[in-house]
C-alpha positions, 0 to 999 in steps of 0.5 A: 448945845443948840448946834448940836440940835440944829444938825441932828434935825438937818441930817433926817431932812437930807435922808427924806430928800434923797428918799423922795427923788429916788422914788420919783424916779422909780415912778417916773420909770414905771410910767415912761413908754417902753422903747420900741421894738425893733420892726422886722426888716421886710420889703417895702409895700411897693414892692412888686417884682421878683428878684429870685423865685427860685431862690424865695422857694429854697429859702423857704422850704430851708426855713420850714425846716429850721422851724420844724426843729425847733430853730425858731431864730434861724427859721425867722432869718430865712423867712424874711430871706425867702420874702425878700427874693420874692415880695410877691408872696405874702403869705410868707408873712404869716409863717414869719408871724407863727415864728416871732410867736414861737420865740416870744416876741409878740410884736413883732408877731402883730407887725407882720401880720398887720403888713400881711393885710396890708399887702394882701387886701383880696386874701381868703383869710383876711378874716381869720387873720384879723380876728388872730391879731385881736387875740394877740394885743389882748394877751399883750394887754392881759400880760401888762395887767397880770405880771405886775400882780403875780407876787401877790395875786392867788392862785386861781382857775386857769383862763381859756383863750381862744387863739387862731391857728396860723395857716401851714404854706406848701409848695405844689409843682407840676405832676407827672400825670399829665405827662404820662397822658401825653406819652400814651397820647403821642404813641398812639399817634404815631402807630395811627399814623403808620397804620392808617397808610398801611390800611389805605395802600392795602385796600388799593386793590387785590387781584380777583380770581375765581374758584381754582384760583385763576385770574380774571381778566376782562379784555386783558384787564385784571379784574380787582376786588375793592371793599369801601375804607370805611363801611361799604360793599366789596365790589369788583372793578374793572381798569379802576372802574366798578362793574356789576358784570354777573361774571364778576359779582362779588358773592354774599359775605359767607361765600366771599369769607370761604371763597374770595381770599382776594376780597377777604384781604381788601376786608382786612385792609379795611379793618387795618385802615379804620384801626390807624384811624381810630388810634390816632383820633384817641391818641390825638385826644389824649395828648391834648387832655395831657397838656390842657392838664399840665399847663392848668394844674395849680403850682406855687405856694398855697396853705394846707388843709388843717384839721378842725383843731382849737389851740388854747392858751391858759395864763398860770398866774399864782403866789410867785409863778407866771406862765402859760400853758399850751392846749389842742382840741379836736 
């Protein structure tokens, strides 16, 4: 009998022992550090040359396009790609951190932007980036506080936090504007060019004559009408030489037009030669702007101009529900 007592208090003894150390290690667990998180695989901080512009930009826009579509997982992959041909450009890490978001891992999120300050220490942003990551390792914190009591916390007014809109990157390439003014530029130098010596040659001299159309001569030498290249009188010149023989004076420039043909052409090769050199300084001029303009337009990556918008988070937290609902305000 006093056995049979002695192993009916033993048996409960042995069941409070179990009890206890499995519930030790149930606390124990709580308490222990989460297992760290798998950091994304990026270049290290040293890094400074490029391994394949090209190829950065292609893996770049590829991933865009992953992202666009709602491919978060292969949009990651081509980012960290993109990023890895080309170490120079962090402000792929901000893409790759709006990605990470995008699939829930936060961490990793935090990860990439923390590298972005890092490598980027003169970004304009760096301020807005920094107060982003403030954001986020409050939602972290808020998470831990809340799932723990969502079984059993009530329903309550959605919360609004403010959360910074990642910066959209686009690639700019060289336009065709410039070159169109370097096409315009170039043919007008190249008509200046004929069209100046043209005007030259034909100004050289006409012979003269006189109103029934004879030639004159002076001592067996013909008399030629010449008019200054650029600006100037018309004057008459005798073996290269110019003369104010009344028998050869060049009339005032009524009677020149309705009489003179001679002089008339030396006018007009004139006003041919002051043309070329006209065109060709305008020609000349564009074609400089031209090229000072496509050598000077800005190209590479930079982030696009967003609307005043602010995205609100809102944690639902209620009787067996956790969740979280996205908002934008303009």
């Amino acid at each position: 009998m006093q056995r049979e007592k002695l192993e009916r208090f033993r048996r409960p003894r042995r069941g409070w022992r179990a009890l206890v150390a499995v519930s030790a290690t149930l606390i124990a667990a709580s308490l222990a550090p989460s297992v760290a998180f798998a950091q994304p695989s990026l270049p290290p901080p040293t890094c400074t040359a490029t391994e394949n512009e090209t190829a950065s930009r292609e893996s770049f826009m590829a991933g865009k396009r992953a992202y666009d579509v709602g491919d978060y997982d292969k949009a990651i992959s081509l980012y960290l790609e993109a990023y890895s041909k080309d170490c120079k450009r962090h402000g792929i890490l901000t893409i790759l951190s709006g990605a990470y978001e995008k699939t829930g891992d936060t961490e990793s999120a935090l990860f990439t932007l923390r590298a972005y300050l890092e490598r980027s220490p003169t970004a304009d942003d760096r301020d807005a980036i920094a107060e982003k990551i403030g954001n986020l390792e409050r939602r972290m914190a808020a998470r831990r506080v809340v799932a723990p009591a969502a079984a059993t916390s009530p329903a309550r007014e959605p919360a609004r936090v403010a959360v910074a809109i990642s910066p959209e990157l686009e690639v700019r390439k060289h336009t065709v504007a410039p070159w169109v003014l370097v096409g315009v530029g170039g043919v007008a130098v190249v008509v200046g060019a004929i069209v100046l010596p043209v005007g030259l040659a034909s100004n050289d001299g006409v012979a003269a004559t006189d109103d029934r159309g004879n030639p004159l001569f002076a001592g067996g030498e013909p008399v030629m009408q010449r008019c200054g290249t650029f600006g100037g009188e018309c004057r008459a010149y005798v073996a290269g030489t110019a003369t104010d023989d009344p028998r050869y004076a060049v009339p005032d420039r009524a009677a020149r037009e309705r009489t003179h043909p001679a002089t008339q052409a030396a006018l007009a090769a004139r006003d041919t030669a002051i043309t070329g050199l006209v065109m060709g300084g305008v020609g000349l001029f564009a074609l400089s702007v031209g090229l000072v303009w496509h050598y000077t337009e800005p190209t590479g990556l930079f982030a696009k101009k967003a609307a005043n918008a602010l995205t609100t988070v809102h944690p639902i937290v209620g009787s067996g529900v956790v969740g979280a609902g996205l908002g934008t305000t303009f």
